[in-house]
N, C-alpha and C positions, 0 to 999 in steps of 0.2 A: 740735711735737705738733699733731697736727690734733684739729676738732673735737669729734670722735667718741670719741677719744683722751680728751680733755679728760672728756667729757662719763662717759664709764666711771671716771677717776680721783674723778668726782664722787662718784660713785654707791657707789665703795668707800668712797671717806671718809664718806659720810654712812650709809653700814651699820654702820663701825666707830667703836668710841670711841676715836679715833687722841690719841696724848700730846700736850698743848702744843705742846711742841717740833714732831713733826712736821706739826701743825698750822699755825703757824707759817709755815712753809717753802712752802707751799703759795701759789699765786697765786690760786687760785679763794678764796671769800669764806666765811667757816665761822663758825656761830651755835649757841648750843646755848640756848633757852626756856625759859621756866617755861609752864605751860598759857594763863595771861593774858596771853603775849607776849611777858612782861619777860627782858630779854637776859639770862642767865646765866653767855656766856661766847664771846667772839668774837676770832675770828685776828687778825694782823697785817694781815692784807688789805684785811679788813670793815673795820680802823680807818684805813685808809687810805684806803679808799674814801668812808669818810662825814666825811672829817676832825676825828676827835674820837679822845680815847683811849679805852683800853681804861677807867681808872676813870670817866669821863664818858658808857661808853655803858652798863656793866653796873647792870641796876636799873630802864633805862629800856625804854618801851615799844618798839617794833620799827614798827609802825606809824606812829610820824612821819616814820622813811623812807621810808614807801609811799607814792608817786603816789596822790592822792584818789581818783581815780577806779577805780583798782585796787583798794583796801582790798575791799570787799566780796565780790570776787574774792577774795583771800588766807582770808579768812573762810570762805568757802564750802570751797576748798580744805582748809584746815586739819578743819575736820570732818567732809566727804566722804570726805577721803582720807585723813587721819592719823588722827585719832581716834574716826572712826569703822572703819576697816580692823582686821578678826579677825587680821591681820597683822605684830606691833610691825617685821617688819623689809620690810613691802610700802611701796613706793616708788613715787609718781608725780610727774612731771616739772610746775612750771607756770614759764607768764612773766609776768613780772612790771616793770612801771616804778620804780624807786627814784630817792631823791633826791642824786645825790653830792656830796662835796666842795666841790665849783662852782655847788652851787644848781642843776645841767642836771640835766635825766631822762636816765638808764640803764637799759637792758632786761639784769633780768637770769635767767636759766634756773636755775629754782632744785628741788633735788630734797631730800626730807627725810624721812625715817622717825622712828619713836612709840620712846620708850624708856619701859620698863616697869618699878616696885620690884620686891623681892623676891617681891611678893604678884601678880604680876601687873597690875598697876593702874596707867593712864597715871600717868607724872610728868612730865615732857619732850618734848621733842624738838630733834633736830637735824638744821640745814639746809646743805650745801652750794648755792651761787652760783657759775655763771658769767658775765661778760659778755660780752651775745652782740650790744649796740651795735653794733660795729661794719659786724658781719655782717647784721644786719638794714637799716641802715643803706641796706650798698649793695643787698640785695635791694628794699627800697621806692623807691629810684632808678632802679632795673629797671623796676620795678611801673609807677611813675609814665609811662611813655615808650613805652609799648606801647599798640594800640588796643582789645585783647581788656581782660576783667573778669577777674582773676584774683585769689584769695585761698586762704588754706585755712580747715579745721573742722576739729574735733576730734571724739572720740567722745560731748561734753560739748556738742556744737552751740558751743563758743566761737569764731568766726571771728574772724582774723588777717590782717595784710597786705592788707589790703581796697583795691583801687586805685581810684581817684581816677574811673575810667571808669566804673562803674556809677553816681555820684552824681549826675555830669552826665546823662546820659540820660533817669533816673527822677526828676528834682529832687526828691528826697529827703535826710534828713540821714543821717548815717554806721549813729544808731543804728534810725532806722525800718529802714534797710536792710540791718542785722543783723538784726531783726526779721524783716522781709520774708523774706530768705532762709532763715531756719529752719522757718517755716510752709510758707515750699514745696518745699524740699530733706531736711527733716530728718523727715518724717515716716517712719512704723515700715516701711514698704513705697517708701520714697522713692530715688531710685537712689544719694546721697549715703551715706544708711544701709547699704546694700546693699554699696556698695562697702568700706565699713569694715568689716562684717562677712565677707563675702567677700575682699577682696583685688582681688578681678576689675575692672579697667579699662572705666571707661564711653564710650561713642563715641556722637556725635552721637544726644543726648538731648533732647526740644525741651520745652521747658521756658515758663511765661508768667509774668511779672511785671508787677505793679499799674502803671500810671503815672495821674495826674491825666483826663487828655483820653481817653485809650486807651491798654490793655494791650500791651505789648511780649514779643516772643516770641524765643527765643533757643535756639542749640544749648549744649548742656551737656557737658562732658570731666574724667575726674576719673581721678587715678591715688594712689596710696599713696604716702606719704612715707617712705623711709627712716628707722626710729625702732630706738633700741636697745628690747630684748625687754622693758621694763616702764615706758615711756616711754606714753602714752598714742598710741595710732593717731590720725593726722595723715592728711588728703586734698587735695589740691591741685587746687583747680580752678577752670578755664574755662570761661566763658561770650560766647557770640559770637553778634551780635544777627542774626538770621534774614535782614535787611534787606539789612545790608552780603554776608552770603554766598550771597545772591541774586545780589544789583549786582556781585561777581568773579564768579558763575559765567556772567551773562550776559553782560559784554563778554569771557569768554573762548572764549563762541561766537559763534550769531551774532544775538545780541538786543543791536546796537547799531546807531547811525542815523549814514549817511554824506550824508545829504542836508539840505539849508536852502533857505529861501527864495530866497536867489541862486543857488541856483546852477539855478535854476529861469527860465531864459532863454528868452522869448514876447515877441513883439511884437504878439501875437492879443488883441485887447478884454474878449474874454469869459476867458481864461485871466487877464487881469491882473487880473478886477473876481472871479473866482474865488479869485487867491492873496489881495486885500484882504480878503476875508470870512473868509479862513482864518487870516490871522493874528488879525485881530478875533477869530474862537472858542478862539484860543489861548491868549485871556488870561484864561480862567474855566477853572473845571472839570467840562463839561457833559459829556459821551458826546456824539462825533459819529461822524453815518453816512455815508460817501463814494462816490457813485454812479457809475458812465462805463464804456464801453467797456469788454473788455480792450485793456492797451500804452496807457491812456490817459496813465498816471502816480500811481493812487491810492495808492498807499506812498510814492512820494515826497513825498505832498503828509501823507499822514501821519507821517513823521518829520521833514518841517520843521514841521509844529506839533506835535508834541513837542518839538522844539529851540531854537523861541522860548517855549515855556510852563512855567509855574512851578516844571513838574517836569525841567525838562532834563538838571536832576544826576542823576535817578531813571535806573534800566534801562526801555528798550525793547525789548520781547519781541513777539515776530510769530510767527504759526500761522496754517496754510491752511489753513481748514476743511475745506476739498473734497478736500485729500489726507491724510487719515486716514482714515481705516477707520471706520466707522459706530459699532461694538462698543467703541472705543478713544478718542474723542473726549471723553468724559467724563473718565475718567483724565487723557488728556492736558492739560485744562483745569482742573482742581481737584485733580489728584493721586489717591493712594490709600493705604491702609495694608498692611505686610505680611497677608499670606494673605487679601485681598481679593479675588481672584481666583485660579487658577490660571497660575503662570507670574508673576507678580507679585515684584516686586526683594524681597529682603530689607532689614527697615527700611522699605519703603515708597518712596513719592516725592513731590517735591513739582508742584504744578499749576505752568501759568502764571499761573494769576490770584496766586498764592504770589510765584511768580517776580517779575512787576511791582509788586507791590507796593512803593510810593511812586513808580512812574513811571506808563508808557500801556502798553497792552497793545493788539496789532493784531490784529485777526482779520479774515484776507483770507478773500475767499470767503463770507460770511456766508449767502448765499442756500443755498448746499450743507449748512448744520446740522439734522442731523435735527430734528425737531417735537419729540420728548420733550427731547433737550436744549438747547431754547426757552424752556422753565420753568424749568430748573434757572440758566440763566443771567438772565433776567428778574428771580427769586428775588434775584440774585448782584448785578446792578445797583441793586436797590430798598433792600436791608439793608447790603450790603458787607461781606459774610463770605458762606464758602464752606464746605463740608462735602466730608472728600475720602471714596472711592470704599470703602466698608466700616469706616467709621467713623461716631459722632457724635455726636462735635463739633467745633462754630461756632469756626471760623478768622477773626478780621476780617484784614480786607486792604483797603488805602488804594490800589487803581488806576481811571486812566482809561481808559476802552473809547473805543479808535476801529475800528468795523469800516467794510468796503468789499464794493461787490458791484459785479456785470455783471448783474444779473435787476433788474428791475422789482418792487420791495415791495411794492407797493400792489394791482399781478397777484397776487402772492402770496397777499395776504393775502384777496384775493376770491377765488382758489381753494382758502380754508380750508388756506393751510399756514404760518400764521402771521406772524413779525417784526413786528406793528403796533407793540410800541414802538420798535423801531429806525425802522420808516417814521415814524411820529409825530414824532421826534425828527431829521430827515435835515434 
């Protein structure tokens, strides 16, 4: 019998007042209440499961089976959904920890409907149980072993299966971070909501959560869970930190560095007392500016100090300034949002300074950047957030700028066309 299988036999038995006997018979766990909890009347299974007999459990509360931390949970259930439902035969699914046999916690899937006297008036209820241990079991083993954040919610905001990835990240505890994620997912217009009420499938959602030092920003993916028709709507989803899907998109083009300091071979004075001062600026995290020729070598010398500096794990992302198009270089550098422009991707995009984030960002060509967007990156150096192109709002982003030119800055900037803080800082 599969689980789905399982899970509908539930739902019958716990609709109908099935006989002892074929109650009995029955593998799943079956309980019939009094209002205050006390056991009224429970299968062969239930007494197998808690090891105790039938005249040892009936009378007794229900609740010393429950997981502590669960009780309040059950509580809530019980009058949200049972007794207070216009329903006596409306059904909702919850999970639950119980204590079995062995003293170990059991998850079990428990569905229950209101039984009502002749007057209409609660007197009861009863619960079918399945155990779904197992099964949970090896999905949290899954959970555990993956790089992504994945868990699900409920229509009730209860999140479940929470993996072990977002705690580390946000060092936070399990329940701030149920917390956390309801305030920013479960709001009335939130895509989480949207998707349960919809159905419709969410794609690359960007999303920010709190951390201590600074806010973390992450894509968001959520699909609908398979649930039978009175089961409560279930969402599953992913979250994938902005960072790490930067760092594959760049070394899968071409924002990655094939040069180092050796391989930087000069027997010239001045090129050797040039590479000592560049590794020396490699071990801060200053903004540098890289002067010479062209064919002198200033990318080289810029990805080998990225590759001795603290960021070397980070992406390196490189842009010619002087080969984009005037009209576009904005975009290019800070990104944009859908219908920002005409012609503009659906979804948007994201900048380079997006892009490097936690590594170096190169901007060859510096003396070719238009004047207007001088401030906008000046801006970009002093606060460390960016604003992309028909939006706003403030992006932070943790990159190091090293740009390069063939012009003379300091000409520049006496013929009023700017870069003094790049000259200032060379």
């Amino acid at each position: 019998m599969n689980s789905l299988d399982s899970h509908k036999k539930c739902q019958n038995a716990s609709k109908k007042q099935l006989s002892p006997i074929a109650l009995d018979d029955m593998s799943e766990l079956v309980t019939r209440q009094s209002l205050d909890m006390k056991l009224l009347y429970v299968n062969k299974a239930y007494c197998e499961f808690t090891g105790k007999t039938a005249s040892e459990l009936l009378g007794k509360n229900e609740m010393a089976f429950v997981h502590p931390e669960d009780r309040d949970k059950l509580i809530h259930y019980i009058h949200s959904h049972v007794l207070n439902s216009p329903d006596s035969h409306s059904k909702k699914s919850i999970t639950l920890r119980f204590i079995n046999s062995l003293g170990k916690t059991a998850w079990i899937e428990w569905t229950g409907h209101l039984i009502v006297d002749k007057y209409g008036n609660p007197s009861e209820f009863q619960a079918v149980g399945r155990d779904i241990t197992r099964e949970k079991s090896s999905i949290e083993n899954i959970l555990t072993r993956i790089n992504e954040t994945v868990f699900t919610i409920d229509e009730s905001g209860n999140i479940e299966a929470l993996s072990s990835m977002l705690e580390k990240q946000l060092s936070l505890s399990v329940q701030q971070l149920k917390k956390v994620l309801n305030n920013t997912l479960f709001s009335s217009s939130g895509p989480v909501q949207q998707l349960l009420q919809t159905g419709i499938e969410c794609k690359n959602i960007e999303i920010t959560l709190p951390r201590k030092k600074s806010n973390v920003r992450y894509l968001l993916g959520g699909t609908l869970l398979e649930q039978t028709s009175d089961a409560p709507k279930k969402a599953l989803i992913i979250l994938q930190p902005l960072v790490t899907i930067n760092s594959v998109a760049n070394h899968s083009t071409e924002a990655t560095t094939q040069y180092t300091f050796d391989t930087i071979i000069t027997k010239n004075k001045k090129m050797q007392q040039a590479i000592k001062y560049a590794r020396l600026f490699a071990n801060n995290n200053s903004n540098i500016l890289i002067t010479g020729e062209s064919g002198t070598g200033k990318e080289l010398f810029a990805q080998s100090i990225h590759n001795v500096s603290n960021r070397k794990n980070g992406p390196f992302v490189a842009i010619n300034c002087g080969a984009i198009p005037k009209d576009l270089i904005g975009s290019e550098l800070f990104g944009y949002v859908e219908g920002a422009f005409t012609g503009a991707r659906k979804g948007g995009q994201t900048g380079k300074f997006e892009q490097a984030s936690g590594g170096t960002l190169f901007l060859d060509e510096i003396g070719d950047m238009p004047l207007e967007q001088q401030v906008a990156l000046l801006r970009v150096i002093q606060e460390s957030q960016i604003m992309r192109v028909g939006d706003n709002k403030l992006i932070p982003v943790d990159v190091r700028v090293i740009c390069a030119t063939h012009k003379d800055l300091l000409t520049e900037i006496q013929n009023k066309r700017g870069f003094y803080r790049l000259a200032d800082g060379k």
